[in-house]
C-alpha positions in Angstrom: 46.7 176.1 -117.0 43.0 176.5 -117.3 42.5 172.5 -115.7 44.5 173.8 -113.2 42.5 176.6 -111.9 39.2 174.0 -112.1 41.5 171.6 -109.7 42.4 174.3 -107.6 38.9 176.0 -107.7 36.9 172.6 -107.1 39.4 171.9 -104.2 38.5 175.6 -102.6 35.0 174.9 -102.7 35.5 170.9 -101.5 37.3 172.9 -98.5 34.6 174.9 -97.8 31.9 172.5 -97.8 33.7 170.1 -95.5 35.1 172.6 -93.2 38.2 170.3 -93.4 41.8 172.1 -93.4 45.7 170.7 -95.2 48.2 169.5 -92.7 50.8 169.2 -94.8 51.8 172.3 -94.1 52.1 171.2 -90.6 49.2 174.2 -89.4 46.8 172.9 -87.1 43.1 173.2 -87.4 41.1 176.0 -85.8 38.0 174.6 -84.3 35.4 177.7 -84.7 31.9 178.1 -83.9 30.2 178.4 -86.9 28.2 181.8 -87.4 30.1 183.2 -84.3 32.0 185.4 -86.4 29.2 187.1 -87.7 27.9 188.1 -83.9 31.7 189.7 -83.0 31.8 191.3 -86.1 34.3 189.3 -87.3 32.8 187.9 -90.4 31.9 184.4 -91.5 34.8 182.1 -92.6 37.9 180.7 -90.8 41.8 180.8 -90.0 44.1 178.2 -88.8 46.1 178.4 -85.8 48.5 180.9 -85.7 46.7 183.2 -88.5 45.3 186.3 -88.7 43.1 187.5 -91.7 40.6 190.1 -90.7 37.8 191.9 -93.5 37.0 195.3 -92.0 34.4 196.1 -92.3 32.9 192.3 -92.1 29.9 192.8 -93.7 28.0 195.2 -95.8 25.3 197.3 -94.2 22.4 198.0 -96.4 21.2 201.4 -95.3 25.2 202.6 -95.6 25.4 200.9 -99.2 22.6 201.4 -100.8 24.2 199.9 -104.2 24.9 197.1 -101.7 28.8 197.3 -102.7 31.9 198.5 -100.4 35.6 199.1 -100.0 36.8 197.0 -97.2 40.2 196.9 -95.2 42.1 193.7 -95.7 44.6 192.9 -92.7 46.9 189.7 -92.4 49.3 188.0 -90.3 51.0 184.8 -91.1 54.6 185.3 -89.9 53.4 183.1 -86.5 52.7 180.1 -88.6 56.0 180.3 -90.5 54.7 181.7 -93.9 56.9 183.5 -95.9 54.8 185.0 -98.7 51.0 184.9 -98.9 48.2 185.6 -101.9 44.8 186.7 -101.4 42.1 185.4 -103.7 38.7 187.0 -104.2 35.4 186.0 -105.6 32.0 187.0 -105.6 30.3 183.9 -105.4 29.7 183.1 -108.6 33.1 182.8 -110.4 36.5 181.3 -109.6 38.5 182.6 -107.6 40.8 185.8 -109.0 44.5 186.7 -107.4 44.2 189.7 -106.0 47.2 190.4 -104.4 50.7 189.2 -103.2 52.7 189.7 -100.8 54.6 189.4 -97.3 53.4 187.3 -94.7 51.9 190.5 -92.9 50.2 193.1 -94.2 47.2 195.2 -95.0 45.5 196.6 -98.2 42.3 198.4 -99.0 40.3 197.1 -101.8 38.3 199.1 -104.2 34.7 199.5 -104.2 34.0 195.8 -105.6 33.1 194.0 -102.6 29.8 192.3 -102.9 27.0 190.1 -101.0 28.8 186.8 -100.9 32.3 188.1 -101.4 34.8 185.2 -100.4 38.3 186.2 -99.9 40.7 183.2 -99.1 44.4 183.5 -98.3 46.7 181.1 -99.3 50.4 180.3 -98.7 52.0 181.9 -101.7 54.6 179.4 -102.1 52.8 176.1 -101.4 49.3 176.7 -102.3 48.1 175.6 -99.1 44.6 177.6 -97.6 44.7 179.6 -94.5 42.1 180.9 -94.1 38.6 182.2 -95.7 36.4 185.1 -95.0 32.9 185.8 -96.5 31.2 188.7 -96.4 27.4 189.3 -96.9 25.0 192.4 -96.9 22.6 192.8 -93.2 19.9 194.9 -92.9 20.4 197.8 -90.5 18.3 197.2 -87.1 17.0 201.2 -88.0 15.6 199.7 -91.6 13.3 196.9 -90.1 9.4 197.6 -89.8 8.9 197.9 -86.3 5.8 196.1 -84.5 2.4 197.3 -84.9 0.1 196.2 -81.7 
């Protein structure tokens, strides 16, 4: 069991750093802008066609947490793309990925107050394993913290 979380985590992280996506579950790729989630307050990360996973908020605001943690909202939709049942994995960036919950194709959930710099939470097709789609969240400074200009 423990050889197959090292597969299945070394084949996350392989997904990650290729940007590649599965077609066996007959999903098409969403081509995205990388860092453009981060301007529209999206977060960083990406969703195939057809799916919706949202991380509200998307990233952690330093002069709101000062302990640089945070609850987020966790919203999902894979009904479009024909998914019955879906997890959601979570990890802060320096261990494998944990199952955090499942559930129905759509959804929401709040998590507790464990959401970290570098959070990753990845949603997979419950039944075949395949990735849907990623979010990552990281702490920003507030524009209201920065030193301003001395002239």
């Amino acid at each position: 069991m423990k050889t197959r979380r090292h597969i299945a985590a070394f084949a996350w992280l392989s997904l990650l750093a290729s940007g590649c996506t599965s077609q066996s579950s007959g999903l098409h790729n969403r081509h995205e802008i990388l860092g453009a989630g981060l301007l529209s307050g999206q977060g960083d990360g990406f969703a195939l066609e057809g799916i919706t996973f949202l991380v509200t908020p998307a990233s952690i605001r330093a002069c709101e947490h000062p302990d640089l943690r945070m609850s987020a909202e966790v919203m999902w939709n894979a009904q479009i793309a024909g998914v019955k049942n879906v997890a959601i994995w979570i990890s802060n960036g320096a261990s494998p990925p944990k199952k955090w919950l499942s559930g129905h194709s759509s959804g929401s959930a709040k998590t507790g107050e464990w959401v970290v710099n570098n959070s990753t939470l990845q949603m997979t097709d419950d039944d075949s394993g395949a990735i849907l789609a990623v979010r990552r969240v990281y702490v920003v400074q507030c524009l209201d913290d920065l030193p301003s200009a001395t002239q």
